[in-house]
N, C-alpha and C positions, 0 to 999 in steps of 0.2 A: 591612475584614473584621469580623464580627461576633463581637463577646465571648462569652466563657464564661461568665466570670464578672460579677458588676456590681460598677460603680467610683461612689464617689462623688467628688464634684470641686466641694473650696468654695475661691469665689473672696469674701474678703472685702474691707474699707474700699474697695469701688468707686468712693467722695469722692474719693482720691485719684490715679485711674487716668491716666495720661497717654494720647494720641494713636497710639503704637503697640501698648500694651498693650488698649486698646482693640480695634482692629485684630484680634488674636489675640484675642480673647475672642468679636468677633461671628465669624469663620470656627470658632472652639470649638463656640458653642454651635450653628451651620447645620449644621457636620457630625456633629452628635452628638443631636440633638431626634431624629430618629425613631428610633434605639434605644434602646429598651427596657432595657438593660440601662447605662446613663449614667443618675446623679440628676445634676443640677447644681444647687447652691447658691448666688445671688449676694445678696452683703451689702451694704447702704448704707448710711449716714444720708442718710434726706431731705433732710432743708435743707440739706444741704451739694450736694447734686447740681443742686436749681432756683437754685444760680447760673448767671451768665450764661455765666462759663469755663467751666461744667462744664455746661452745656447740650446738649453731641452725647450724653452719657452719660445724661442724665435723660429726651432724647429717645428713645433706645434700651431704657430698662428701660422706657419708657410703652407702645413698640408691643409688647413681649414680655406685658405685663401682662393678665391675663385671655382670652389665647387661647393662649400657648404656655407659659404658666408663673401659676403660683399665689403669688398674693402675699400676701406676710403681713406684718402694720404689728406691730412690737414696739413697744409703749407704755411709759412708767414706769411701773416698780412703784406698784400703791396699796396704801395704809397697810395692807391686807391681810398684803400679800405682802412689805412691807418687815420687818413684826413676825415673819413666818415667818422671814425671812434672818437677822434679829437675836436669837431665839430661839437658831435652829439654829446660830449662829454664839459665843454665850454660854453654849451647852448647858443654856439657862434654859426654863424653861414660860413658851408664848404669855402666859397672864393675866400672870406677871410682867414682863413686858420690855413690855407695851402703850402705857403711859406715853411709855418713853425711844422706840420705834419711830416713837407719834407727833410726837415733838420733829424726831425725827432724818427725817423723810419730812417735815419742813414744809421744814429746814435743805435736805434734798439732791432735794427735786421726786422723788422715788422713783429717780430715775438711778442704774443700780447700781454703776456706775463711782463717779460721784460718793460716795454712803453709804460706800462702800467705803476710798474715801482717809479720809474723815470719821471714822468709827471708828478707822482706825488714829492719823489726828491726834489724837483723845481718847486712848487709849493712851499715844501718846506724851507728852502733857499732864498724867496722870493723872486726867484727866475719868473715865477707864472702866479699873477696875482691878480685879486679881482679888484677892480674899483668902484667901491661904492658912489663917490660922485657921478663918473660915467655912466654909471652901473652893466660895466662889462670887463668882461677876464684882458688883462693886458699883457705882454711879455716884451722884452727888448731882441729883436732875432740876432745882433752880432752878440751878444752879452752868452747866448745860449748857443749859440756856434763856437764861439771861442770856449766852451765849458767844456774841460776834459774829463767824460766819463767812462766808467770800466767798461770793458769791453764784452762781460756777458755776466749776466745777473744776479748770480751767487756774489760777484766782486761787490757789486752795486749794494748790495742787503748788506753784505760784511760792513763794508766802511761806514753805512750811515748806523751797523748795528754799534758800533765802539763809539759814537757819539752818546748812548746813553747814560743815564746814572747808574753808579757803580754797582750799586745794589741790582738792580734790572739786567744789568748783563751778568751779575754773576748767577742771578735767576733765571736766565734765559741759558746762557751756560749748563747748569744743572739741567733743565730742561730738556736739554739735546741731547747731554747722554743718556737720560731714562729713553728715549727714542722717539716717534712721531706722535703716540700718546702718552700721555703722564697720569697715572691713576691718582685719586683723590689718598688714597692709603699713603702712597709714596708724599706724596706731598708732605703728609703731614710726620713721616720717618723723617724727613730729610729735613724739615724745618727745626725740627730737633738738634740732627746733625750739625748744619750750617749755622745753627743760634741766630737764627729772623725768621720774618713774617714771610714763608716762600708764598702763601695763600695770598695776600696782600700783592704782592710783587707778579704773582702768575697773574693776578685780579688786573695789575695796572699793565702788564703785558696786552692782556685781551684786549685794554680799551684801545691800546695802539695797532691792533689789529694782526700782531705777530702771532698770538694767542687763539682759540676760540674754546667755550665753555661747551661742553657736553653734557647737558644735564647738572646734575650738583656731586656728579662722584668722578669726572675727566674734562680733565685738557686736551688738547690737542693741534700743533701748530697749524696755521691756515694753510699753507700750501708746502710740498714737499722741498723747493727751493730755498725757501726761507727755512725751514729745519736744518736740511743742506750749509746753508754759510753760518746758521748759529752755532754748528757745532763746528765748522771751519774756523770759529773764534778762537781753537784751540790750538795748540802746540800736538805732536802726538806725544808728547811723553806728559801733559796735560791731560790729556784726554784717557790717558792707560792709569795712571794716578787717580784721578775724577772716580772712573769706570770701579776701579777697588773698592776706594772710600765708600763710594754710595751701597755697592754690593755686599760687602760688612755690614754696612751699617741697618741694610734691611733682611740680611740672610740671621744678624744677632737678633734684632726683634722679631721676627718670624720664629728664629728657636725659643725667645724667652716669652712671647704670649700668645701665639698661634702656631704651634708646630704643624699642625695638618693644613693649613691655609696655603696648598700646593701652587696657586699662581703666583702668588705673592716669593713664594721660595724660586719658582723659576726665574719671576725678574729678578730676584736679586743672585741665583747664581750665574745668571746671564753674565749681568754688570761685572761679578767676579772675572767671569772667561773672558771678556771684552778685554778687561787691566792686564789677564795674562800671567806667566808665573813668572816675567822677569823684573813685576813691579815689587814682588813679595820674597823678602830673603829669608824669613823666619820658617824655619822647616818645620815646626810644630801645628802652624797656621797651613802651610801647603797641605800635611796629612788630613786634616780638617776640613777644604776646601776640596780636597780628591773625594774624600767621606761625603762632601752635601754633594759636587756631581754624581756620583754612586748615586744616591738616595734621588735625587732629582730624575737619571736617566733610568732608575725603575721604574721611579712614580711614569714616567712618556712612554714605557715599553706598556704598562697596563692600560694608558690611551691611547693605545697603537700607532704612536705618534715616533716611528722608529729613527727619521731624520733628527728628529731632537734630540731621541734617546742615543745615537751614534755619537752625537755635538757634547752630550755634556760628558759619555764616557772619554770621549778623545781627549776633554778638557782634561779628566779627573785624571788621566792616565801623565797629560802632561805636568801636571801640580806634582807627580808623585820626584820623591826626594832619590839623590842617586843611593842604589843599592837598597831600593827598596822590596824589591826581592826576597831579602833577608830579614830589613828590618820590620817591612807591613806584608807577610807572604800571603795573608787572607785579603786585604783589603786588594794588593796589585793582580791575584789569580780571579777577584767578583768584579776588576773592572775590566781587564782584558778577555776574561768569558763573555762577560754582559756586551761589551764592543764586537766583539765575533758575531756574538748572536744578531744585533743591530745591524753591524753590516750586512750579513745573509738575508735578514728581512729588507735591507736598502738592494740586495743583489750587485754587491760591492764584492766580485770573486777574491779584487787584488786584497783589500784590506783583510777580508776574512781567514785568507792564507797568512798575509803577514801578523797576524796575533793570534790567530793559531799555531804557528810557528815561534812565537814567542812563550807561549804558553808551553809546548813540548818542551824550551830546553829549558824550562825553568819550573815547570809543573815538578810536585814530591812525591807522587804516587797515580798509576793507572787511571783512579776514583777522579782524581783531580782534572786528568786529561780529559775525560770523556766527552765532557760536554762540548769543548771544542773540537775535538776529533765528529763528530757528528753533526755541530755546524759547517766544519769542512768537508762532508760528505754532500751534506744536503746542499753547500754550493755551489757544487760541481756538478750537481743534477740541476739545478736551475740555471746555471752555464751550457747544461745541456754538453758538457764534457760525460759524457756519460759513459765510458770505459774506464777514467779515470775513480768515477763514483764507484762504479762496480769493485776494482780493484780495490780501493779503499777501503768499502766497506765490509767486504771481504778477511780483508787480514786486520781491522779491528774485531770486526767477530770471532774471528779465531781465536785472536789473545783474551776475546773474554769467555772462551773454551767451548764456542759454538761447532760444531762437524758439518762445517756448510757445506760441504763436497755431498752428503748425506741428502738433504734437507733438499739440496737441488734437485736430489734424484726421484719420480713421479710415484707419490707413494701407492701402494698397491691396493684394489678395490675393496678388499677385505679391510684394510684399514680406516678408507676412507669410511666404509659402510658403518664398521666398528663410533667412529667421531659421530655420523652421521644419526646412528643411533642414539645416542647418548645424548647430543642438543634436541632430537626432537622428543624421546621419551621421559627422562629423567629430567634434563633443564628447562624450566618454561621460562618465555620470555622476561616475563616480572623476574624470577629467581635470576636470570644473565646480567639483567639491569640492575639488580639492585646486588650485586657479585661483591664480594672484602675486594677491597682494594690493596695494590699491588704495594709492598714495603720495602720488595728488594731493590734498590736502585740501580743497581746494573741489569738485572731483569728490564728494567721500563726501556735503557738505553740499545738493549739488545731487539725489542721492539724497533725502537725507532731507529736502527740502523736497517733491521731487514724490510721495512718499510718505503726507505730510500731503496734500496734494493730492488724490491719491486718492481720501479719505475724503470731501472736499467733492464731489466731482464725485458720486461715487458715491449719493449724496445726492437730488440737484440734477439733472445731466445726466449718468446710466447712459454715454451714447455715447461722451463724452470718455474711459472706463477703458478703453481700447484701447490709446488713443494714448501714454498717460500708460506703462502697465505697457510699451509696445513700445519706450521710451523707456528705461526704467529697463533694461531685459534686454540693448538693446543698449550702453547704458554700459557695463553689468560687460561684457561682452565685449568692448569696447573699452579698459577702462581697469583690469580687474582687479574682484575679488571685493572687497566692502563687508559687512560687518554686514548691513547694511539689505538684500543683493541677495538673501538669502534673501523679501523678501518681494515684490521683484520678481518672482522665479519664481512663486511662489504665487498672486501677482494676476493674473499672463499667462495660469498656467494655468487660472485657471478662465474667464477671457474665450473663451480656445480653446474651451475643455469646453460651453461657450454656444455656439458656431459648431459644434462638431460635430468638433474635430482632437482625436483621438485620442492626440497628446502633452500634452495638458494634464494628464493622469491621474498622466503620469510626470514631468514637471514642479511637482507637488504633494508628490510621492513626494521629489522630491529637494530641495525646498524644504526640508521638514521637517526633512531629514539637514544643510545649510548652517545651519539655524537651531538644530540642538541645543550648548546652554550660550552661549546669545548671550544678549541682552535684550530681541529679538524673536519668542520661541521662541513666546508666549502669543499673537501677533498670529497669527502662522504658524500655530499649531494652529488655531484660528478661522477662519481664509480656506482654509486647505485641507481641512478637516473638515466645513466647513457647505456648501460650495459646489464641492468636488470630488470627496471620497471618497465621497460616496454613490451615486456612478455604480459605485462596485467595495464599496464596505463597507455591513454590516446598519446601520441606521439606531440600534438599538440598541449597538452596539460606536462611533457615532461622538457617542454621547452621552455615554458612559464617557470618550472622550476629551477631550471639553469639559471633562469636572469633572479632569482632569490640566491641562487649559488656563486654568483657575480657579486653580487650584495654583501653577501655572508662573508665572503673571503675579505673586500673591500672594507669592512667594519671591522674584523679581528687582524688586517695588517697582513693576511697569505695571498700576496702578488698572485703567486705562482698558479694555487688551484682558482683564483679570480679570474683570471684570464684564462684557464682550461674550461672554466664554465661559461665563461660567454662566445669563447670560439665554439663548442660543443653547443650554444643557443642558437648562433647564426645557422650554422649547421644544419639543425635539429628543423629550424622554420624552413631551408631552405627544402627538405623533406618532407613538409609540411603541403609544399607548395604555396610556401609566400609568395606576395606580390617580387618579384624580380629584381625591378628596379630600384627599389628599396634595399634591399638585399645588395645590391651591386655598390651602393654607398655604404652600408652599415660594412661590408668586406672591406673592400678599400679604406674607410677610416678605422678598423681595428688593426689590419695590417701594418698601417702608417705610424699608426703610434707604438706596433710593435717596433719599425725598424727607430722610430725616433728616441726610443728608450733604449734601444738594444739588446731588448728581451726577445731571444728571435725563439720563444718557447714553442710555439704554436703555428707559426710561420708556413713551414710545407704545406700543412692542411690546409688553412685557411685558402694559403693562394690557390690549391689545386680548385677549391669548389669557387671563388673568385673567377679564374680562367673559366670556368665551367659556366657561369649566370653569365660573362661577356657574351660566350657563343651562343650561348640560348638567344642570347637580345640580338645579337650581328649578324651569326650565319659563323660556319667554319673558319673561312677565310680570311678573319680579322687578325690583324698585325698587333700584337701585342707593345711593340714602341708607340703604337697610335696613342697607348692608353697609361697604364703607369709604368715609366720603366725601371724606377724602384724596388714594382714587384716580381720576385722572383719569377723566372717562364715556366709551362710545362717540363721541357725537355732539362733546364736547372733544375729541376723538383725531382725526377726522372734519376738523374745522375748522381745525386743527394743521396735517394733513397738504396742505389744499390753499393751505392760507395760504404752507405752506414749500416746498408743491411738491413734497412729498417723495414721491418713486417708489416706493422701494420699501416706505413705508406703504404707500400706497396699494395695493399688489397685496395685502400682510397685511391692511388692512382687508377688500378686496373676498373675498378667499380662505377669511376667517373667515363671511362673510355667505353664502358658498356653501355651505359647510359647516352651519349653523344653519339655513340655508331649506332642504335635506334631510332635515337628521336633526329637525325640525319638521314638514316638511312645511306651510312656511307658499306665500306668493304665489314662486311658482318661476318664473311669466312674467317677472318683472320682479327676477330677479336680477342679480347682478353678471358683467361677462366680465370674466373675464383671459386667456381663451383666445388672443386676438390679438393680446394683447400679450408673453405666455409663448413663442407658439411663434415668434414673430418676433423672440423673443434681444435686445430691446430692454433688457435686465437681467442681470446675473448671476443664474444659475440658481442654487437650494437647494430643500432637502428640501417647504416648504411651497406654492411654487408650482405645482410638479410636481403634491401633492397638490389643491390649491386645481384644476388642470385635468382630475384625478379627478373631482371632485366635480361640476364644471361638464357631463362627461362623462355621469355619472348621473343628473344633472338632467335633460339635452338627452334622453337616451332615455324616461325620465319620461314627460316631457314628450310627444315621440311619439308615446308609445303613448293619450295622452288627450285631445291636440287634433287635429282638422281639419288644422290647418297643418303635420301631421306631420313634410312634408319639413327643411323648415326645420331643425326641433332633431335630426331625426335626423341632417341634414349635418354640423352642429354636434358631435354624437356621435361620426360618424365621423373626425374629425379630430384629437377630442379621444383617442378609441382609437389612431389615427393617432399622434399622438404622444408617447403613453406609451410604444408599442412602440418608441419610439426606447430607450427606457432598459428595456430585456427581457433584455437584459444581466446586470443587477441583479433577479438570480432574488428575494433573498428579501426586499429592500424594493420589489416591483414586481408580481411573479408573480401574486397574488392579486388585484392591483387591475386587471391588464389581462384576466384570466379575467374578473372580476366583469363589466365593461365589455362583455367579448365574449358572456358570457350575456344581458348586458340588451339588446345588439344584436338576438344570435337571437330573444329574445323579442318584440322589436318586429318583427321581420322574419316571423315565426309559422313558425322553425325550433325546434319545441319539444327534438327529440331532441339538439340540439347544445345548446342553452339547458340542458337539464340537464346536460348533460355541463359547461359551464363554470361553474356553480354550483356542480357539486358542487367542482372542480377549485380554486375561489375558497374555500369555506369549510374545506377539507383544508389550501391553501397559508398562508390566514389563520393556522390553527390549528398549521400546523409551524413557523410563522415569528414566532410568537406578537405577533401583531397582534388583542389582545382586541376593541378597538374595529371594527375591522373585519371581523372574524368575525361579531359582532353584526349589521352594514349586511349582508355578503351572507347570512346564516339569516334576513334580513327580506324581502328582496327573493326567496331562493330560496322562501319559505314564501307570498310574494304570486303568485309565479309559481305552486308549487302550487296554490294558492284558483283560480287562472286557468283551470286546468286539471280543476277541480272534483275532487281530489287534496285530502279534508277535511281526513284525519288526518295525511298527509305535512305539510301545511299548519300544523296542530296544534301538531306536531312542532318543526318547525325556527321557528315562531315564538315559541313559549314558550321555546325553548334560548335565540332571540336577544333573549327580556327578562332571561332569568340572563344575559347576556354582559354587557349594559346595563349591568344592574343590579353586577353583577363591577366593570365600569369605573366604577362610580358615577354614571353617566350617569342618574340614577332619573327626570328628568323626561322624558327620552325612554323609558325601560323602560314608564314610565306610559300614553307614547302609543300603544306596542306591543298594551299590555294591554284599553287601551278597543278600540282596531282590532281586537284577539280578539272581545271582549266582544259588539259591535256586531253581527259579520260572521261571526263562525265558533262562536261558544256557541250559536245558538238553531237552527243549520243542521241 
């Protein structure tokens, strides 16, 4: 919803962002750049970010940088502006304080941090003192020039921190390893521990300003720098020692008075993994401490908090004792499964292989294996290694006695009809949904392997998604309802919805209701939204659902189908006929952060309809290095798709080229068909082939009306009208484009009075159903038909409207070519 009011939102020290805050900062900033009413602020320091750890984050503030945000580099003070701070800070005239500013800006490099501890050290020194007699700040300048201080600011805070009372620094100590906050709970754990008043001693911290109080249940040190040297007070084998201690000591009172008080267990098995297992020799206490990361990287897998949950398995996995294999075989098979899983959800291919790999030669039976054989299916499909997936999961199917050679093959209509009967006579939706649920456990896993399956085929070979989804829908009715059989339904039904059965529609319908609060809900929105609901729902209301399927994925931790639904969103608007320009950032910044994360999931697609909104705005002739050359070209996308085979590129490549040699009007003889491959269902159907056989449609009549071989593209025409009228159903994503079609028929046919009747009928349904871009195509065509007609000012008319239309959608390279077609043909008339 859009604001009333404007917020601003500063997100500062970005140096020290972790993996999931990350996360939430780029879904911040994607849903909030186009309003208007959101400033957003983000703070760094540079060199802290072009490290190598901090690398996803340096990558990300770089693609934001001069096209969606304004950067501005904060310098150190120069000696200017340090004598202004020290002026103003001494309530002295600039001329007098010039002297000591310049001392004290050689001392602190102009860092305002730094000068700032620096002066208060002279204070405390008596370098810089005030004199009540005079009643002015005094200093000696050789006394404070000849004073040798550190050389950057951490040094400065350490040294004058060891001047304190013993007590205070061992409470400031304590302090830094709880980390930059200190909860009020912990305080009072550890005040236990350490046998003193740590409340007292944080209390006299704050008045020295190392501290600040949050309320009455946190601390928190004032600035990240001074946290920095407090814990620099340490030794590291102090610090790993520290880290233990306190970790015990709040992981034992968390077990012995509040077991479910889950933050409280993370800080303390944090502090544990900080110490490490080479502070702890007692093998009894390691199994123990393996046991609370288990329990801790559950508890973060159910917050879909997967970077934590990978952190504390790695720990638990590290804690474990040698040969424990044999002696904890349950405990080291739930920490190395649970780590597989983490990493797949982190999209970590290397890690997920290597403990699944550990897991085969030490796993005791098939049952044991499966889990990780299956997270290493499903990460080779998110690697997008997808022969590799196939083959996989392939020959674990087998060994759990599946006849996948069978199952691939396209079952026969009698059978289908046989299934088909039986869900819509005998099963009502209520009786599917509310189905026994499935008991067998390799039944659930033999789901979720042909499921990955799926994706490979769908790829590779369209044909086999028949067999596969005919598979999966007759399990759960054989063997009961699975998680996973919501997406069963949803695959089946859009294969029907390709054949022409009439229950696919309602099999999508009730997918969605099986999949609400599961952890397939995001995949489910995507298969049934892209490739079903637009036979009954406006193209516009199933792009709105993609950005809840963005959402949905984003909330339960499924990368994978998150990003397939907001690529399928952009998409989906750009069909829409969104504003352009828009569209041309919203591509660009999801592309970018695809290659910044390395998830190159969605990649082809996105780029080809990216390539695609540049030419609309430019004209043909735009250079692709002008623009990003990060992203992949045409002609790379081109060589992609035939190297991999991949299908259903291949229809979005050809679909895009129909579209451009149109609305161009370049070489139209020798464009793309997908006509015979669309209407022969050799693919699951979605929104853009349908249009892609639009466009081929408009071409073919085109055509007709300007070559000799008329027959030809008008047959071509008819067939492509032919089969849009399949989907006439879908008044208000249709309506428009089968009028437009049947005008340009009668126009080729020289039935003018019906020809303008469906022109006018195309640019009214365009216009109700707010399809800008298409309103524009048919006030082009209906205004050439005019001209036809020697109809000047009709002509006039509806072509000038359809360069504001153009021009509306941002399309200007084509408004352009609207305008010269006036210019040429109808100005000098």
């Amino acid at each position: 919803s859009k604001l009333s009011k404007s917020i601003t939102i500063l997100l500062d020290d970005l140096q020290w962002i972790d993996p999931a805050s990350l996360t939430f900062c780029r879904a911040l900033f994607q849903s909030t750049k186009s309003n208007k009413n959101v400033f957003l602020v983000l703070c760094s320091r540079e060199s802290e970010v072009q490290t190598q750890d901090k690398s996803e984050v340096h990558d990300w503030l770089q693609s934001l940088s001069g096209s969606t945000l304004e950067t501005i580099h904060l310098t150190n003070l120069n000696p200017e502006d340090v004598n202004n701070l020290v002026s103003d800070s001494l309530r002295t005239w600039p001329r007098l304080t010039r002297s000591l500013s310049a001392i004290l800006h050689g001392k602190s490099l102009g860092n305002p941090f730094f000068l700032r501890q620096t002066m208060e050290m002279l204070c405390r020194g008596g370098y810089l003192h005030y004199s009540l007699g005079e009643r002015k700040w005094k200093w000696d300048l050789d006394e404070i020039s000849d004073l040798r201080l550190d050389d950057n600011v951490v040094s400065l805070l350490t040294r004058e921190m060891t001047k304190l009372p013993d007590e205070l620094l061992v409470g400031l100590k304590a302090a830094s390893c709880i980390g930059y906050c200190i909860p009020q709970t912990v305080v009072d754990i550890l005040s236990k521990h350490l046998e003193m008043d740590l409340f007292g001693v944080l209390t006299s911290l704050v008045q020295r300003s190392y501290l600040a109080g949050v309320g009455s249940a946190l601390y928190r040190f004032t600035h990240d720098r001074i946290y920095q040297a407090a814990y620099e007070l340490m030794s590291e084998k102090q610090r790993r020692e520290d880290h233990m201690k306190f970790g015990l000591a709040i992981c034992s009172y968390v077990l012995d008075n509040c077991e479910n008080n889950y933050d409280m267990m993370f800080v303390g098995v944090n502090q544990i993994n900080r110490g490490g297992p080479e502070v702890l020799a007692d093998s009894c206490r390691r199994v123990m401490i393996s046991q609370l990361n288990l329990n801790a990287g559950k508890r973060a897998l159910l917050l879909t908090d997967f970077s934590s949950a990978l952190s504390f398995f790695g720990h638990g996995i590290m804690f474990l004792n040698p040969g424990h294999w044999d002696a904890h075989y349950q405990l080291s098979l739930d920490l190395f499964t649970s780590a597989a899983e983490s990493a797949c959800a982190t999209s970590d291919a290397a890690l997920v292989k290597s403990y699944s790999e550990t897991i085969l030669a030490h796993s005791r039976s098939l049952d044991d294996r499966l889990p990780a054989l299956c997270f290493a299916v499903k990460s080779l499909k998110e690697s997008m290694n997808l022969p590799s997936c196939r083959d996989c999961a392939i020959e674990v199917l087998t060994q759990l006695g599946e006849d996948v050679s069978s199952v691939l093959e396209i079952p026969s209509q009698e059978t289908i009809q046989i299934t088909n009967n039986l869900l819509m006579s005998k099963m009502t939706d209520d009786s599917m949904i509310k189905m026994s649920p499935c008991t067998q456990m390799r039944a659930v896993f033999v789901m979720r392997l042909y499921h990955e399956l799926n994706f490979a085929f769908f790829v590779y070979d369209p044909t086999c998604l028949l067999g596969i989804c005919f598979r999966m829908v007759s399990l759960t009715i054989e063997i009961g309802s699975t998680e996973i059989s919501a997406t069963a339904f949803a695959n089946y039904g859009i294969e029907l919805i390709a054949r022409g059965y009439s229950i696919g529609s309602r099999l999508g319908t009730l997918a969605l209701k099986l999949a609400e609060n599961s952890k397939y809900i995001s995949y489910v929105i995507a298969a049934v939204k892209q490739y079903n609901s637009w036979v009954v729902e406006p193209l516009h209301a199933i792009a709105e659902s993609h950005l809840l399927g963005f959402y949905a994925g984003k909330k339960i931790g499924d990368e994978f189908s998150s990003s397939l639904n907001y690529c399928l969103q952009i998409i989906t608007c750009f069909l829409c006929g969104k504003d352009l320009t828009q569209l041309n950032d919203t591509f660009n910044d999801y592309i970018m952060q695809l290659l910044e994360s390395r998830k190159k999931w969605f990649l082809p697609q996105s780029s080809i309809f990216y390539w695609l909104v540049v030419e609309l705005i430019e004209g043909p002739n735009f250079s692709p290095h002008d623009h990003n050359p990060n992203i992949p070209s045409e002609l790379a996308i081109v060589a992609f798709a035939a190297t991999a085979k991949h299908h259903e590129l291949d229809l979005l490549i050809d679909g895009s080229k129909l579209m451009r040699s149109f609305l161009f009007r370049l070489d139209m003889s020798k464009c793309a068909d997908v006509l015979d491959r669309v209407v022969n269902a050799t693919c699951q159907l979605r929104p853009t082939m349908i249009i892609a056989v639009f466009f081929e449609g408009l071409i073919s009549f085109v055509m007709a009306r300007q070559t000799a071989e008329n027959n030809e593209w008008a047959i071509k025409g008819e067939i492509a009208l032919a089969y849009m009228k399949r989907w006439e159903s879908s008044k208000w994503n249709f309506k428009n484009k089968i009028n437009l079609l049947e005008a340009e028929k009668m126009h080729f046919l020289g039935n003018f009075d019906l020809a303008s009747q469906f022109y006018l009928q195309a640019v009214e349904s365009s216009e109700k159903h707010k399809f800008l871009h298409e309103l524009a195509i048919c006030l082009e065509l209906q205004g050439l038909f005019f001209q036809v007609r020697n109809l000047r000012e009709k002509a006039l008319t509806s072509l000038n409207r359809s360069v504001r239309c153009y021009k509306d959608w941002g399309a200007n390279a084509v408004a352009e070519r609207v305008e010269q077609y006036i210019q040429h043909h109808l100005r000098g008339c």
